[in-house]
N, C-alpha and C positions, 0 to 999 in steps of 0.2 A: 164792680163800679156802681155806686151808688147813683141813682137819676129817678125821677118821676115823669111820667107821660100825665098829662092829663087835657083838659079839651083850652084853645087861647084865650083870654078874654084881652078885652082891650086894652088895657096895661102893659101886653107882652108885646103887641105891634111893634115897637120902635126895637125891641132885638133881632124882631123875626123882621122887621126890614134889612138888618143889618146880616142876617143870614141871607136873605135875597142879593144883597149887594154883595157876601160873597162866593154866592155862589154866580152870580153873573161875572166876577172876577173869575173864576174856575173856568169857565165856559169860554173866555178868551172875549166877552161881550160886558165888559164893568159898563161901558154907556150907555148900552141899551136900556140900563134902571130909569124907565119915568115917573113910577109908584112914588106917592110920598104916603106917610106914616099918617096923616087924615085920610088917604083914600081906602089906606088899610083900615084904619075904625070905623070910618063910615059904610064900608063896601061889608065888611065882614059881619057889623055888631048892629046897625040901623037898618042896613036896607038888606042883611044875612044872604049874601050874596057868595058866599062859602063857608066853611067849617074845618077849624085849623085846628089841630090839635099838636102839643107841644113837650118838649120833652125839656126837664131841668133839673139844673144840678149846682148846689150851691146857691138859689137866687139866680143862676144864670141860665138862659136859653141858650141849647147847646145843640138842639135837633127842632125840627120844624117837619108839620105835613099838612096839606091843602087841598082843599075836594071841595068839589062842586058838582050840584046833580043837571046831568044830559040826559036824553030822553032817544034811545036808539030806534030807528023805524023795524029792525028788525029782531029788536029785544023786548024793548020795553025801557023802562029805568033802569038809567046807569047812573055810576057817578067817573067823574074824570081824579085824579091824584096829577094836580100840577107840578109841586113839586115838592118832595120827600128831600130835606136839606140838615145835613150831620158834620157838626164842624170839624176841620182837619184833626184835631187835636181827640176828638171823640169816635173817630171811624175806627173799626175793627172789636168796635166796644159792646156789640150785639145793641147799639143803640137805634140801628136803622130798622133791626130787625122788630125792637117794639114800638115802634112808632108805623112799620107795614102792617104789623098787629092790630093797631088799632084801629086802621083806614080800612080793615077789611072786616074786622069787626060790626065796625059803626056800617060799613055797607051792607053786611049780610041783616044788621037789625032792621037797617031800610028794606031790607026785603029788593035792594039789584039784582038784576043780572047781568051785570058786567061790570070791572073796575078798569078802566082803562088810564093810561098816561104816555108820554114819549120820553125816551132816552137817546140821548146821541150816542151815533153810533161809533166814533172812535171812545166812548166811556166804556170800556171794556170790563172795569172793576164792576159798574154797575149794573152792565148786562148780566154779569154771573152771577150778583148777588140775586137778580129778580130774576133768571133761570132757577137758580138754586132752592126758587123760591116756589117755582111749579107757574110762573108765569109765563107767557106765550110770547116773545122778539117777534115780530112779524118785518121783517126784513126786507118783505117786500110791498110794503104800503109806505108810500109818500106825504110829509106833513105837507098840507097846502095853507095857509092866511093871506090873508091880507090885511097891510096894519093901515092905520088910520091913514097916513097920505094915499096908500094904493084904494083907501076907500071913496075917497074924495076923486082920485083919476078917474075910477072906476063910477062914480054917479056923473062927472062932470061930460066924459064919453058918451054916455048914452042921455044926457039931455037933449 
């Protein structure tokens, strides 16, 4: 299967939004998309607020992968992988596997020492891919956030 990975530039936002949207459809969460396709150029390409790099075929965005660097207190530099996105029609196509290629790539030139990201955990397919992968499921650690109205409860409380 013919495809190219190479790094997004701002041209491709408006597919790779559209991979976001379905993969928030997958996730059983299509509302939750508040991203529009300026926050994507401006967050990614002006104020380099992550580093996307993107797989295509045909003129088409077909896979998508998202990283941004955290700073671990008991590592050092990491970077985080939000989310690694391969459209239905491309999965089983070794397309996920080089687009994981490149995130750990591009990490190890950073010089991290960690790549970290979350997967849900009824996504069975994609726990085995990223076991398969020599990656660590920690099973036992809890995502915590708080999104913007719990941020606003949370300052309004303690005024």
């Amino acid at each position: 299967m013919e495809y190219t990975i190479r790094e997004g530039q701002p041209k491709d936002m408006e597919q790779v939004l559209n991979l976001i949207h379905e993969l928030a459809s997958f996730e059983k969460e299509a509302h939750a998309v508040e991203l529009s396709l300026e926050d994507l150029q401006r967050d990614g390409f002006e104020d380099n607020l992550f580093h996307c790099f993107v797989a295509e075929k045909e003129d088409k965005i077909v896979g998508m992968a998202l990283v941004y660097p955290r700073y671990s207190t008991w590592k050092g530099p990491v970077i985080h992988l939000e989310d690694l996105i391969v459209t239905k029609e491309m999965r089983g196509s070794g397309l996920g596997t080089s687009l994981l290629n490149e995130v750990v790539k591009y990490g190890n030139d950073l010089g991290v020492k960690r790549i970290s990201w979350e997967v849900l955990d009824w996504n069975e397919p994609a726990i085995g891919f990223y076991e398969s992968k020599g990656a660590n499921v920690m099973r036992d650690w809890d995502v915590v956030q708080l999104d913007e109205a719990g941020i606003k409860n949370y300052l309004s409380a303690i005024a």
